[in-house]
C-alpha positions as CSV (number, residue, x, y, z in Angstrom):
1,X,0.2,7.6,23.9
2,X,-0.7,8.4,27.4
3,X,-3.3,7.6,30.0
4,X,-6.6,8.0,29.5
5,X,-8.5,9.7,32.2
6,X,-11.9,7.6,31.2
7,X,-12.5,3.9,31.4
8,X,-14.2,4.2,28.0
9,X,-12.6,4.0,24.8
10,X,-12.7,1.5,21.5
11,X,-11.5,-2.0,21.6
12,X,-7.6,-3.1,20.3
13,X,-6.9,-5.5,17.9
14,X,-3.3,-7.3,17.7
15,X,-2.0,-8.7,14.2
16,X,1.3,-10.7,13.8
17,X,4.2,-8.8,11.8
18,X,6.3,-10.9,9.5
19,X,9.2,-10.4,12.4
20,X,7.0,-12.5,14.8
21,X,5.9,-8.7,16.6
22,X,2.2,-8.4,17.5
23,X,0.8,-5.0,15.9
24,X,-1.7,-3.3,18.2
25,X,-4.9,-1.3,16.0
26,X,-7.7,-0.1,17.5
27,X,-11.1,-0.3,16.1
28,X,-12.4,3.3,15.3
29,X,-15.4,2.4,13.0
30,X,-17.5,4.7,14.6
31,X,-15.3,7.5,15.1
32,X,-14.3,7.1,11.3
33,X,-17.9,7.0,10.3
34,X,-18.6,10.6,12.1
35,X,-15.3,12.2,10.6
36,X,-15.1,14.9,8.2
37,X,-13.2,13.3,5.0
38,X,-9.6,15.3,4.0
39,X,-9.6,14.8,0.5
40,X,-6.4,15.2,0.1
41,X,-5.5,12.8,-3.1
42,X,-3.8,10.3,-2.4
43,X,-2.6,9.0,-6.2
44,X,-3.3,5.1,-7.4
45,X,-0.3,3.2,-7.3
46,X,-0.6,3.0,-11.3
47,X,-0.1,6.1,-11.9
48,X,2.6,7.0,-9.5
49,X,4.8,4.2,-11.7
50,X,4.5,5.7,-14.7
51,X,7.4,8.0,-14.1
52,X,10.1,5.8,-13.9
53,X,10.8,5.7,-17.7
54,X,14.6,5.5,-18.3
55,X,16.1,5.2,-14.7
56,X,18.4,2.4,-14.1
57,X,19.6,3.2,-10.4
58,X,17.2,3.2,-7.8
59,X,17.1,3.7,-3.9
60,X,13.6,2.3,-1.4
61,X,13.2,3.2,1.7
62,X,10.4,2.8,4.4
63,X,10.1,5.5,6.9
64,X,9.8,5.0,10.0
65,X,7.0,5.9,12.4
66,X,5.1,7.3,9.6
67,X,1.3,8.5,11.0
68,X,3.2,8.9,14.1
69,X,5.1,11.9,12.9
70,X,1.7,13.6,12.6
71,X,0.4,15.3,16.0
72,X,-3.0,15.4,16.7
73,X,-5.1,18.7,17.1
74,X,-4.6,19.5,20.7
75,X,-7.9,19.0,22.8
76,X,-8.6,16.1,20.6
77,X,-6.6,13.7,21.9
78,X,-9.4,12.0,24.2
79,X,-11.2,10.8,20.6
80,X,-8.9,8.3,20.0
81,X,-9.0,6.7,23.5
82,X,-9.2,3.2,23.3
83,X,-9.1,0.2,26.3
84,X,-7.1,-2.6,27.6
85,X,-7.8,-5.0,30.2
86,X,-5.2,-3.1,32.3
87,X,-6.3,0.4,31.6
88,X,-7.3,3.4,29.0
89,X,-5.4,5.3,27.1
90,X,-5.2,7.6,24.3
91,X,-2.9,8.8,21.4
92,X,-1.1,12.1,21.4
93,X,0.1,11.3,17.4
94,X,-1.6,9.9,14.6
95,X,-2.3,6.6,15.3
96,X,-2.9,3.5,12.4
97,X,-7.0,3.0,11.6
98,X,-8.2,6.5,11.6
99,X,-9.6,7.1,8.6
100,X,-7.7,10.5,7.6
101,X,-4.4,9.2,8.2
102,X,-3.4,8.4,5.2
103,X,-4.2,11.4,3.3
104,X,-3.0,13.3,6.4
105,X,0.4,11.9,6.4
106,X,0.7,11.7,2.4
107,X,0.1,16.0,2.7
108,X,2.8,16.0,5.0
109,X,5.3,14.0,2.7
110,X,4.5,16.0,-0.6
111,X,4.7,19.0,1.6
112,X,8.5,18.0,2.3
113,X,9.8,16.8,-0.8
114,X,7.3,18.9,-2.8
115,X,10.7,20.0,-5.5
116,X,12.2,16.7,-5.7
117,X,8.5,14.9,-6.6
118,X,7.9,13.2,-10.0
119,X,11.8,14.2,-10.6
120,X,14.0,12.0,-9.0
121,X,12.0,11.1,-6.3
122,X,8.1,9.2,-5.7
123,X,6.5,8.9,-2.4
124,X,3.3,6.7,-2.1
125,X,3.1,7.2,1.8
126,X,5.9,5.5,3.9
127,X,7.5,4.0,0.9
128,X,9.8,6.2,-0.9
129,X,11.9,5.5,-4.1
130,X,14.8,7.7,-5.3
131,X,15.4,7.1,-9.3
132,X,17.9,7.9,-11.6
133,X,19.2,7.3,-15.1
134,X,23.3,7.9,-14.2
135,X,25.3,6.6,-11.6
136,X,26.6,10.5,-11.3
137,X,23.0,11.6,-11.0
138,X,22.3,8.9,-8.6
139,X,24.9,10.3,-6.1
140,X,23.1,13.5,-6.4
141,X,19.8,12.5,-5.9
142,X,20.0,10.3,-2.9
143,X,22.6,12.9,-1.3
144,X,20.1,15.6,-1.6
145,X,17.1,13.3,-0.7
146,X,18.8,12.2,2.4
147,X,19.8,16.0,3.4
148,X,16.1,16.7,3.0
149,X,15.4,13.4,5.1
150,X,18.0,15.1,8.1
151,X,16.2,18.6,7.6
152,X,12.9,17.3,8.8
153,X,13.9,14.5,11.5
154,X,12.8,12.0,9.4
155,X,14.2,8.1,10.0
156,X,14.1,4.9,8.0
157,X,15.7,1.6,9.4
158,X,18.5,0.3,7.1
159,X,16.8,-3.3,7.1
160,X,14.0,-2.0,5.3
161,X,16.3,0.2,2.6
162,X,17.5,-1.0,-1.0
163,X,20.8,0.9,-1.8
164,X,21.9,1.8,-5.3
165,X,19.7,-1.3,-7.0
166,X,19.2,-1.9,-10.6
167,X,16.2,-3.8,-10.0
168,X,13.6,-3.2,-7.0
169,X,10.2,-4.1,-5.8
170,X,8.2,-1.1,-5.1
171,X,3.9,-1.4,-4.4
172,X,3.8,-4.7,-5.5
173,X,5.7,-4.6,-8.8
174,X,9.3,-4.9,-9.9
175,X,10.4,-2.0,-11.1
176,X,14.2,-2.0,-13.5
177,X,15.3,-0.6,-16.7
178,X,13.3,-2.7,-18.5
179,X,10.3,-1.0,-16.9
180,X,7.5,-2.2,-15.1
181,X,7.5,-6.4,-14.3
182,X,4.7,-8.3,-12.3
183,X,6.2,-10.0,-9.0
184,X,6.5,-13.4,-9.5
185,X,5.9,-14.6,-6.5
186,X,2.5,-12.8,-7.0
187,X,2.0,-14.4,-10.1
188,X,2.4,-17.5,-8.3
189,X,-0.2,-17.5,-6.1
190,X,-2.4,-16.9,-8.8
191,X,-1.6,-19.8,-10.6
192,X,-2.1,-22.0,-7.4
193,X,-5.5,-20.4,-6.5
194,X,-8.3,-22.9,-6.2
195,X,-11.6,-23.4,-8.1
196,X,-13.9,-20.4,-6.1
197,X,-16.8,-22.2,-4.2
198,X,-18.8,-19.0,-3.5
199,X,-19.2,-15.6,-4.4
200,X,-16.8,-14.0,-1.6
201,X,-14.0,-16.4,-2.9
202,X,-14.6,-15.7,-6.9
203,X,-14.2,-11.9,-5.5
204,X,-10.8,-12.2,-3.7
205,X,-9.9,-14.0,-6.9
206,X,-10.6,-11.2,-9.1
207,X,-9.4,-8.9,-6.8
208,X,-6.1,-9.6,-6.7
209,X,-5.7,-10.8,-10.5
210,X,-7.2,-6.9,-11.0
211,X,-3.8,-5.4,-9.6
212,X,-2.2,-7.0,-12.6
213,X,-4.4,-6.3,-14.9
214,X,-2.7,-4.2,-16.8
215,X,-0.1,-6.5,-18.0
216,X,-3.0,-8.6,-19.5
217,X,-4.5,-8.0,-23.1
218,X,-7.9,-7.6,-22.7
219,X,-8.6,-8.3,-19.0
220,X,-11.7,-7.2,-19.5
221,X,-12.8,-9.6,-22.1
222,X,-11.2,-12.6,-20.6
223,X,-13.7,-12.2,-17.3
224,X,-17.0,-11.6,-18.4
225,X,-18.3,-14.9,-17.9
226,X,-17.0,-14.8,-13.9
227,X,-17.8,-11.4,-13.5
228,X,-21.4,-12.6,-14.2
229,X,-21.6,-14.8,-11.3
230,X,-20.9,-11.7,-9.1
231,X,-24.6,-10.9,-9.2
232,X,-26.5,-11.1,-5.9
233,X,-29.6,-12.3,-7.6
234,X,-28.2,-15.2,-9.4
235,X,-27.5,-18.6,-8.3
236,X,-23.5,-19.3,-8.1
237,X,-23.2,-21.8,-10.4
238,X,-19.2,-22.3,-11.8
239,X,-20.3,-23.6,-14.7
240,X,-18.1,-24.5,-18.0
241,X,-17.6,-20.7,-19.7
242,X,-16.7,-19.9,-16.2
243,X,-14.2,-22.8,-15.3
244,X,-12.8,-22.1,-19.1
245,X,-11.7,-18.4,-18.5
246,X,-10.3,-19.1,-15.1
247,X,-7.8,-21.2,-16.3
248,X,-7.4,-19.5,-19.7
249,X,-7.0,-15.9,-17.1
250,X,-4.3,-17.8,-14.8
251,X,-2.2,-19.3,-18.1
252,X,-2.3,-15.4,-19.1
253,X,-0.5,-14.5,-16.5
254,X,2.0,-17.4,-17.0
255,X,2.9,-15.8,-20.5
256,X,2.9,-12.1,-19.7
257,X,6.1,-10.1,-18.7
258,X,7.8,-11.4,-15.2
């Protein structure tokens, strides 16, 4: 980033990091609500795990700087200005909270590792898995992945890697030889989610049961009396049915494949 030569700009927001670091995102709401969309697909997480079918080596890792390897148009540069109470300033990369970053910077990754995609290798933005079914092929792979990585001045910090793992979390989910697993430690905070009180909480709820919901038979079935209580011109009233199929949906999960 560099100075910016106006006092005006959007607001910052700072979140915590798991490390204790403060994360600094500005607010671009209105920026993001004038910008012409990139389409650019980037692929559900569902289906980008389908292709792991009879690997039992794999290698994660998380690049580094991600949208910041992407440079933005020059002469544009002034549009992401944002403030502080010490001055302005504005971004000469692609910064987080801009609304085409992700399918900007999942173009760019493809782009690079366009032959090695749906292969040996699966990118689903900054996080990157390397798979194989031999520990021969596996040498291979990663050595050609990382040569690729070295080509394009690409970086990942080895804190954040798994090397050479027969079993690995990747978006959420454990993936092995056995396949596909739900994370457990997921699965437990389902089972220790509270009774909903209102409408926004019976939402989160479902939410995050619905990234599992694959693994349950029926999902669909098992949620039509809470799905019911979504309506905006209903009273939310957690009545029996309701009570029954959350706990009948959170001992589901106790008994599906972990």
């Amino acid at each position: 980033m560099r100075p910016h030569s106006s006092s005006t700009g959007e607001p910052v927001l700072l979140f915590k990091k798991k490390n204790g670091g403060l994360y600094l995102c500005v607010e671009y709401c209105k920026l993001n609500a004038v910008t012409r969309k990139n389409r650019y697909p980037v692929l559900p997480m569902n289906q980008l795990l389908t292709i792991f079918n009879g690997s039992t080596i794999f290698y994660k890792i998380y690049l580094h700087g991600a949208y910041n390897l992407l440079r933005i148009k020059e002469g544009d540069e002034h549009l992401t200005a944002f403030r502080t109470k010490y001055d302005s300033y504005e971004y000469v990369v692609m910064p987080f909270g801009l609304t085409n970053a992700p399918a900007s910077f999942q173009n760019l990754v493809n782009d690079i590792f366009s032959d090695f995609l749906d292969l040996f290798v699966v990118v689903y933005l900054d996080d990157i898995m390397v798979f194989s079914k031999s520990e021969e092929e596996h040498g291979k792979h990663v050595a050609s992945f990382l040569q690729r990585l070295s080509d394009n001045n690409l970086f990942s910090k080895a804190s954040k890697c798994v090397f050479h793992a027969s079993s690995v979390e990747y978006l959420g989910y454990v993936v092995s030889s056995d396949g596909l697993k739900m994370n457990s430690s997921k699965v437990q905070q389902i089972l220790n989610w509270p009774q909903p009180k209102n409408i926004k909480a019976l939402q989160s709820f479902l939410g995050f049961d619905n990234f599992y919901h694959c693994f349950i038979k029926n999902y669909s079935k098992k949620i039509t009396a809470l799905t019911s209580l979504l309506k905006k011109d209903s009273p939310f009233v957690f009545n029996e049915e309701a009570l029954s199929q959350f706990h009948v949906l959170k001992e589901a999960f106790t008994s599906a494949p972990i």
